[in-house]
C-alpha positions in Angstrom: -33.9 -28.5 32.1 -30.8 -28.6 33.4 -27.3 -27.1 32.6 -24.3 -28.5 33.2 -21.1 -26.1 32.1 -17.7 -27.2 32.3 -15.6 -25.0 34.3 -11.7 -26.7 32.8 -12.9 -25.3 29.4 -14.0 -21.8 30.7 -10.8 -21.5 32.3 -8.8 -22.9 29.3 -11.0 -20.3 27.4 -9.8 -17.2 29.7 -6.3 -18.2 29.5 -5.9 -18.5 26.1 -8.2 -14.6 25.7 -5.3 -13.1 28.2 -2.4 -14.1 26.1 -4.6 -12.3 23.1 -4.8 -9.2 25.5 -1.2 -9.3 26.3 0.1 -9.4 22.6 -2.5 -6.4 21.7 -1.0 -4.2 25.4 2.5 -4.7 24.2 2.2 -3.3 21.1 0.2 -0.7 22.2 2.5 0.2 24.7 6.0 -0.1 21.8 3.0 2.3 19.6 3.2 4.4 22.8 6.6 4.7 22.9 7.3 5.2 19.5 4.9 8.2 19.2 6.6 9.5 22.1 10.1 9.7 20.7 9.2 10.8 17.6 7.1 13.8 19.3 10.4 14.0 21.4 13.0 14.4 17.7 10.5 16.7 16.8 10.4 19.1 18.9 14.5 19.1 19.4 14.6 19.1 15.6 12.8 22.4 15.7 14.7 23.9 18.7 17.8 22.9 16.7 17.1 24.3 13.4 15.8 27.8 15.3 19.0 27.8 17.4 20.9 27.9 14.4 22.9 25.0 16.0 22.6 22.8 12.6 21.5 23.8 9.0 20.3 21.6 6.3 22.6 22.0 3.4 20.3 21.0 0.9 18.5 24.8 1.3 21.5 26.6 -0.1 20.5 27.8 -3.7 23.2 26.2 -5.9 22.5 25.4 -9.3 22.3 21.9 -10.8 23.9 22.3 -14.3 26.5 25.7 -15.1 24.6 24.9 -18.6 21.7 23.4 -20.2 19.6 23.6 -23.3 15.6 23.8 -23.6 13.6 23.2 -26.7 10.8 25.7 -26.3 12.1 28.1 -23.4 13.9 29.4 -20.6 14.3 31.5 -17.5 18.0 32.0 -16.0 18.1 34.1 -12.5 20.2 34.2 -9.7 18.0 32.5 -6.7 16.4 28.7 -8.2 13.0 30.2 -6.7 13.0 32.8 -8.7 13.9 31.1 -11.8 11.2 28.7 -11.3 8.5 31.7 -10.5 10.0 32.8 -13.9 9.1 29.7 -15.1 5.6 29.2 -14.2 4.8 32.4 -15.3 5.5 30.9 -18.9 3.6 28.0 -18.7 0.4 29.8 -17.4 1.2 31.8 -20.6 3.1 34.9 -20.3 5.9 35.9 -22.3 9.3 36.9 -21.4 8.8 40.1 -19.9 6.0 38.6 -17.6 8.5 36.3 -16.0 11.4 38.8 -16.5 9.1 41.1 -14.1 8.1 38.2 -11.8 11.4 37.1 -10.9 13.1 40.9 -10.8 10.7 40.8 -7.7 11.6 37.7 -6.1 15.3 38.6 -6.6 14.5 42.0 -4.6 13.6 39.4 -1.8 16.0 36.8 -1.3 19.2 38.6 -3.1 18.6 42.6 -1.2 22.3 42.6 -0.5 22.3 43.5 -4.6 18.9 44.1 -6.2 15.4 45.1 -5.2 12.6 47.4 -5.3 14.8 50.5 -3.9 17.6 50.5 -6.8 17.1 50.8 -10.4 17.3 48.4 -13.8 18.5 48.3 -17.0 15.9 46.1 -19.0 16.6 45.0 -23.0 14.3 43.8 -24.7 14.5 41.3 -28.1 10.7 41.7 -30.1 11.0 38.6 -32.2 8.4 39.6 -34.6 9.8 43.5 -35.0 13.1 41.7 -35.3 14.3 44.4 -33.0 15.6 45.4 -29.8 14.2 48.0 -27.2 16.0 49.5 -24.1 14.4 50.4 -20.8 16.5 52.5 -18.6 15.1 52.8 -15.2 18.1 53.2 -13.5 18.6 56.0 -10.2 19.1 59.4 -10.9 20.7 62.1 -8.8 18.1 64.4 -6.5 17.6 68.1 -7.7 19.3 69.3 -5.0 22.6 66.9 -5.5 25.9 68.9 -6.8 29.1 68.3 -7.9 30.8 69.1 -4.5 28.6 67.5 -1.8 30.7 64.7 -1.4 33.9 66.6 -1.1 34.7 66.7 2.3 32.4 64.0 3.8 33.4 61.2 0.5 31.7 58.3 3.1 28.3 60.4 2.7 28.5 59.0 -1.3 28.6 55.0 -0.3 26.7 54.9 3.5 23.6 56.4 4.3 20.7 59.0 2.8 23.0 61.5 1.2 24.2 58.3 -1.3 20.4 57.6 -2.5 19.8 57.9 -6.0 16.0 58.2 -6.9 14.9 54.7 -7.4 13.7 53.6 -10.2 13.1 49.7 -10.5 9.1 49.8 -10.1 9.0 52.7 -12.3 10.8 50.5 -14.8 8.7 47.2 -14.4 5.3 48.8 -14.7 6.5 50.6 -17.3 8.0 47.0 -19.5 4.4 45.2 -18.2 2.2 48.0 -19.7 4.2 48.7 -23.4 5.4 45.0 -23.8 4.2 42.1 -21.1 1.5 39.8 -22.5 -2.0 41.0 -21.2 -2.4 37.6 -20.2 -1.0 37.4 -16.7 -2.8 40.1 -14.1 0.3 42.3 -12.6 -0.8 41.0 -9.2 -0.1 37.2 -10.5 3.5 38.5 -10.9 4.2 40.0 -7.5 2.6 37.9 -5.2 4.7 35.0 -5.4 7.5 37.5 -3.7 5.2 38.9 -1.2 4.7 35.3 -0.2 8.6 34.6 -0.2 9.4 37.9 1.5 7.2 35.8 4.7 10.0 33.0 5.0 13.0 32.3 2.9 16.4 30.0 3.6 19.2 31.9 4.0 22.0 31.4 1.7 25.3 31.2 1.1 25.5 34.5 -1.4 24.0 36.6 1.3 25.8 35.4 4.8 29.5 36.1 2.4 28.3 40.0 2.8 27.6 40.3 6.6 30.6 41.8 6.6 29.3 44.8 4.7 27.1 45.4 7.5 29.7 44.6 10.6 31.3 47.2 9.2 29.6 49.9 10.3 29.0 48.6 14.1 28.0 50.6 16.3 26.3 52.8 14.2 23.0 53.7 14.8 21.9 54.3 10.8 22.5 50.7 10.5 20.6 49.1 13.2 17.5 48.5 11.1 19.4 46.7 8.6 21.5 44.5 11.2 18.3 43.5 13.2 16.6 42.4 9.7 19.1 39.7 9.2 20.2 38.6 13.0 18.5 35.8 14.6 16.6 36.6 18.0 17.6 33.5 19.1 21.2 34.1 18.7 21.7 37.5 18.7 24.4 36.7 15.7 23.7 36.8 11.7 21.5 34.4 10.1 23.2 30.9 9.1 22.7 29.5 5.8 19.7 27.3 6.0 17.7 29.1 8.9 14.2 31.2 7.8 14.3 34.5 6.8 11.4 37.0 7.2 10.7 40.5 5.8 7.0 41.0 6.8 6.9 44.9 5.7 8.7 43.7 2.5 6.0 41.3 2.3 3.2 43.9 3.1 4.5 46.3 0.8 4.6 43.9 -1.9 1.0 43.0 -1.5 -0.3 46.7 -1.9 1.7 46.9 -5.4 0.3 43.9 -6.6 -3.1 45.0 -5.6 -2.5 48.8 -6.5 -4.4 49.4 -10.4 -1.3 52.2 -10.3 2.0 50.9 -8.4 3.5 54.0 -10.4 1.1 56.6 -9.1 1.6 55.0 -5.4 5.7 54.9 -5.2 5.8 58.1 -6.4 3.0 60.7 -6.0 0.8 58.3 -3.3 1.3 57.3 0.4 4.2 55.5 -0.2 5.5 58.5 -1.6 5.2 60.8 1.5 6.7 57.6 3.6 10.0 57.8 1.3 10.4 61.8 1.4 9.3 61.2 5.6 12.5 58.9 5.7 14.8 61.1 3.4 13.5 64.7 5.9 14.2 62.4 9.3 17.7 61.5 8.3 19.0 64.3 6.2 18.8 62.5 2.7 18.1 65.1 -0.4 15.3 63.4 -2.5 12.1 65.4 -2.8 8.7 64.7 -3.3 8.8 66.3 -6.7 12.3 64.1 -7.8 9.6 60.7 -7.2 7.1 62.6 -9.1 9.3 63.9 -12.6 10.9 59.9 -12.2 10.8 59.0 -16.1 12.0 55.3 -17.5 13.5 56.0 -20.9 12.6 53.9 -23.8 14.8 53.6 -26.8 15.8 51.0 -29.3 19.3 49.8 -28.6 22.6 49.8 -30.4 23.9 46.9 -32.3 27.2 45.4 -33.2 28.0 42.1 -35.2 30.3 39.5 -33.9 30.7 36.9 -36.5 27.5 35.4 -37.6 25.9 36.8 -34.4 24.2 40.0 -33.7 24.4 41.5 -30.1 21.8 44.6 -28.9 22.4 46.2 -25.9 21.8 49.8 -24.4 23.6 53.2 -24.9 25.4 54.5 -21.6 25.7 55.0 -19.1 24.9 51.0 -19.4 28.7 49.4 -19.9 27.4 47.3 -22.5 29.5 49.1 -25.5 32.5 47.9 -23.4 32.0 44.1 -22.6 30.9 43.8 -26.6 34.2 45.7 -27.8 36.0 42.9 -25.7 35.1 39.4 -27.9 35.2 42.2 -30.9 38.8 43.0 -30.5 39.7 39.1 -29.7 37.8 37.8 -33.0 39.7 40.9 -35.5 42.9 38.9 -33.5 42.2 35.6 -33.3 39.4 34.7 -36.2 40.3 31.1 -37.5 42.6 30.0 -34.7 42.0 27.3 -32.2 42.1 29.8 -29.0 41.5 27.9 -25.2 44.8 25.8 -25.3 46.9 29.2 -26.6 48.7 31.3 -23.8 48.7 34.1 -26.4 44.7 34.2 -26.6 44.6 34.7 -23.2 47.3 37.7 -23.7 45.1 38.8 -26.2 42.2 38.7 -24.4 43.8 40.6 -21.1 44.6 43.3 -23.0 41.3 43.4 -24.7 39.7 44.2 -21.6 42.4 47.1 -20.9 41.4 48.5 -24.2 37.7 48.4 -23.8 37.5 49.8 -20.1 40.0 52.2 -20.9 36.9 53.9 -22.1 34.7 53.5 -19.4 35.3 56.6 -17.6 34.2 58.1 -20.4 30.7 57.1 -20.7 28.4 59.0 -18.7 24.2 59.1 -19.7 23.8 59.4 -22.9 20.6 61.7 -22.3 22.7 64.2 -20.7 26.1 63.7 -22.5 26.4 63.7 -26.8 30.5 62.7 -26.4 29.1 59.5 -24.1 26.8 58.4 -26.8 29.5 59.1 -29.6 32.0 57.1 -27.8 29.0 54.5 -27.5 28.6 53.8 -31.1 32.5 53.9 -32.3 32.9 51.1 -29.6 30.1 49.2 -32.2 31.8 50.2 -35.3 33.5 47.7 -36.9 36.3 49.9 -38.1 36.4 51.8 -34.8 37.3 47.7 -33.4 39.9 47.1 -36.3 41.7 50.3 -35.2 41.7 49.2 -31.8 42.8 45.6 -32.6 46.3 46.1 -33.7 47.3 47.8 -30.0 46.6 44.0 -28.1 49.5 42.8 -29.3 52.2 45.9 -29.1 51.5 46.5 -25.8 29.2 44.5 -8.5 24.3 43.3 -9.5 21.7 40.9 -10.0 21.0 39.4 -13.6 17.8 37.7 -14.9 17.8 36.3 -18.5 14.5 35.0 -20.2 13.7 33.5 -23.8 9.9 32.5 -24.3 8.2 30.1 -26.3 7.7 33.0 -29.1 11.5 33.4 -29.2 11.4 36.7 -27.5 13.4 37.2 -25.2 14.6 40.0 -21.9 18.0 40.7 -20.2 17.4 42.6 -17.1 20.0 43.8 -15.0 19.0 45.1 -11.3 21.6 46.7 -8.9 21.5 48.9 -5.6 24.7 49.5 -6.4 27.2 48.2 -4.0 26.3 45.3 -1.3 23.2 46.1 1.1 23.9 49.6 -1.1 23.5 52.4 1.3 23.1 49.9 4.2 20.0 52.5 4.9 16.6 49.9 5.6 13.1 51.4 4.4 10.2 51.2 6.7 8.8 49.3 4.2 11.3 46.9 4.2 13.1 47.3 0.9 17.3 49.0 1.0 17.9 52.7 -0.6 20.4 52.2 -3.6 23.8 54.0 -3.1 24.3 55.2 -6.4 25.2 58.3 -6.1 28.9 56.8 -5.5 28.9 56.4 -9.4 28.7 60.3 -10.5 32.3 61.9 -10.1 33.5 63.7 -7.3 36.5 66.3 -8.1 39.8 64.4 -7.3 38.1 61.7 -5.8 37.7 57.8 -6.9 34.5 56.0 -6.1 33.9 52.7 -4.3 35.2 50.3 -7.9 38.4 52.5 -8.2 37.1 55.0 -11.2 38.6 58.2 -10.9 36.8 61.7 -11.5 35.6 62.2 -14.7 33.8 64.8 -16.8 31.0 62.9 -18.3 30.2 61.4 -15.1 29.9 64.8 -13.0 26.8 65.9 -11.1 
């Protein structure tokens, strides 16, 4: 048999398959293309953001609301990561200490110009079924071999380097609030980790970059080299911009040993992280000893009390200022009780000298553990006739903060401060920054770095 094929309709045939393949080549081709600039913004993107030539904005930690109200619970820190850590660690079931802890740690990561693991903390905390309120002070002490007159003729030594250390006390002070009060339900590790992973990579912000200056300061200076290289981009060679990543690997190393340590106590002060402190403090002439990390105690003691109205307000003896800020509103409300007060120049007179009154006492208050007329002072400034004899004289005449209420309505105010910014601009090994609190004991006819002069209840 014969075939007979028709070459006009094999031709029409081809013609018609090449358009087809033309259509599919071009848009392979504009695919092509497409994948190639976008490769391209990538990559320029990245160079850009590492540069530091452009920072996204939307990385800086600002809050969304100055106020809000929660029906079952809430967690109020100073970085919106560590608030939410503080968070979590509620819903996964912890109480208020748990996230209190949790987000004392992150703060020591992405705030270290203020708090963090080498300063100390004042914790309060409100037991809802005891219907009372217990103080934890874990706040720096002075070294054994500190005295009255080391700062006399070298007063920088008390604000900048290893003479200023006070023994640090913040660790001592969390382990101790997780084992006495925390909720057995979260494991200590669940509360650390999230800031060993944070302490890998974090935004700068705005807070931080506004203290650089703390740190130019002191150019030049060798001391401060390991503190000015943490925060300067190698890229650069300047200070981090708001926006670009932030890393603190031995941070983040020594925060994973904590959380993994069945003692974090035992291991900051009588372990191997120990011997690295008191290897630091013998290199570079600071005074803290091996046995000052090992005596380290955090006090526990239930807190004063003072009513305001239908309120009342706990808070801890000195050498915490809280007998102070509660005289303030105190003294305003014996003034000012039924009267409309915002719209009133004369509340705000009242309250201005309100605040003279009150911290006209301050320099008075030294630790009440080492100082009776501190703690007597303490509970006049609670006494409601102590306030009324204040009253009538109104009209004749620098920290981190984390605040947590839980779902069992108990709730933790802990206050966490290296004193001063960067505090003794002295960087750890480890990756944490010595306090400077020293500056706060008196030094004969000296003032320290807030303007208090020399007083006798805050002498070494």
């Amino acid at each position: 048999m014969v075939v007979v094929i028709d070459s006009r309709a094999d031709m029409a045939q081809e013609r018609i398959l090449m358009k087809k393949l033309k259509k599919y080549h071009i848009g392979i081709l504009v695919l092509s293309v497409l994948g190639v600039i976008l490769l391209l913004w990538a990559i320029i993107a990245t160079v850009y953001n590492f540069t530091g030539n452009r920072h996204t904005e939307h990385v800086v930690i600002e809050p969304k609301s100055k106020s809000a109200k929660y029906k079952n619970a809430a967690a109020v820190a100073d970085s919106r990561f560590c608030a939410e850590i503080a968070r979590n660690v509620i819903i996964q079931g912890g109480n208020a200490v748990d996230a209190a802890i949790a987000a004392t740690f992150c703060n020591g990561v992405v705030l270290p110009y203020a708090t963090g693991i080498g300063g100390g903390d004042f914790i309060v905390i409100y037991l809802k079924e005891e219907k009372k309120c217990v103080f934890l002070n874990s706040r720096e002490t002075a070294p054994a071999l500190a005295t009255e007159s080391m700062y006399t003729h070298d007063k920088e030594s008390a604000q900048f380097g290893y003479q200023s250390i006070g023994i640090p006390g913040e660790l001592h002070g969390l382990w101790t609030a997780y084992k006495k009060y925390g909720s057995k339900v979260i494991p200590w590790s669940d509360l650390v980790m999230p800031a060993a992973q944070l302490a890998k990579g974090f935004p700068m912000h705005k807070a931080m970059v506004n203290y650089f200056d703390r740190i130019s300061k002191y150019k030049g200076r060798p001391e401060i080299e390991g503190l000015r290289s943490l925060y300067t981009s190698k890229f650069t060679g300047e200070f981090y911009k708001v926006g670009e990543i932030v890393s603190n690997y031995p941070l983040a190393k020594l925060l994973r040993v904590i959380a993994n340590s069945q003692d974090p106590v035992q291991l900051f002060y009588n372990g191997s992280i120990a011997e690295g402190i008191i290897k630091e403090m013998l290199a570079n002439g600071g005074i803290i000893t091996i046995d000052d990390l090992r005596n380290y105690e955090t006090h526990v003691t239930e807190t004063l009390y003072a009513d305001l109205g239908k309120y009342r307000m706990c808070g801890p003896p000195p050498p915490s200022s809280w007998t102070i800020t509660q005289a303030i509103p105190r003294i305003v409300e014996m003034q000012y009780r039924d009267k409309k007060m915002f719209n009133d120049a004369e509340f705000y007179h009242t309250l201005i000298e309100a605040q003279k009154l009150a911290y006209g006492q301050r320099g008075h208050l030294g630790d009440y553990l080492f100082s009776e007329v501190s703690m007597q002072l303490a509970q006049n400034l609670t006494d409601r006739k102590f306030i009324k004899f204040l009253s009538p004289a109104v009209l004749d005449s620098g920290t981190s903060q984390i605040s947590v209420v839980d779902d069992d309505g108990n709730a933790v105010s802990l206050t966490s401060s290296i004193n001063t910014a960067f505090g003794s601009k002295m960087l750890s090994k480890y990756g944490f920054i010595y306090n400077n609190q020293m500056d706060d004991f008196s030094t004969p006819g000296f003032r320290n770095h807030w303007g208090f002069d020399s007083t006798e209840a805050n002498k070494l």
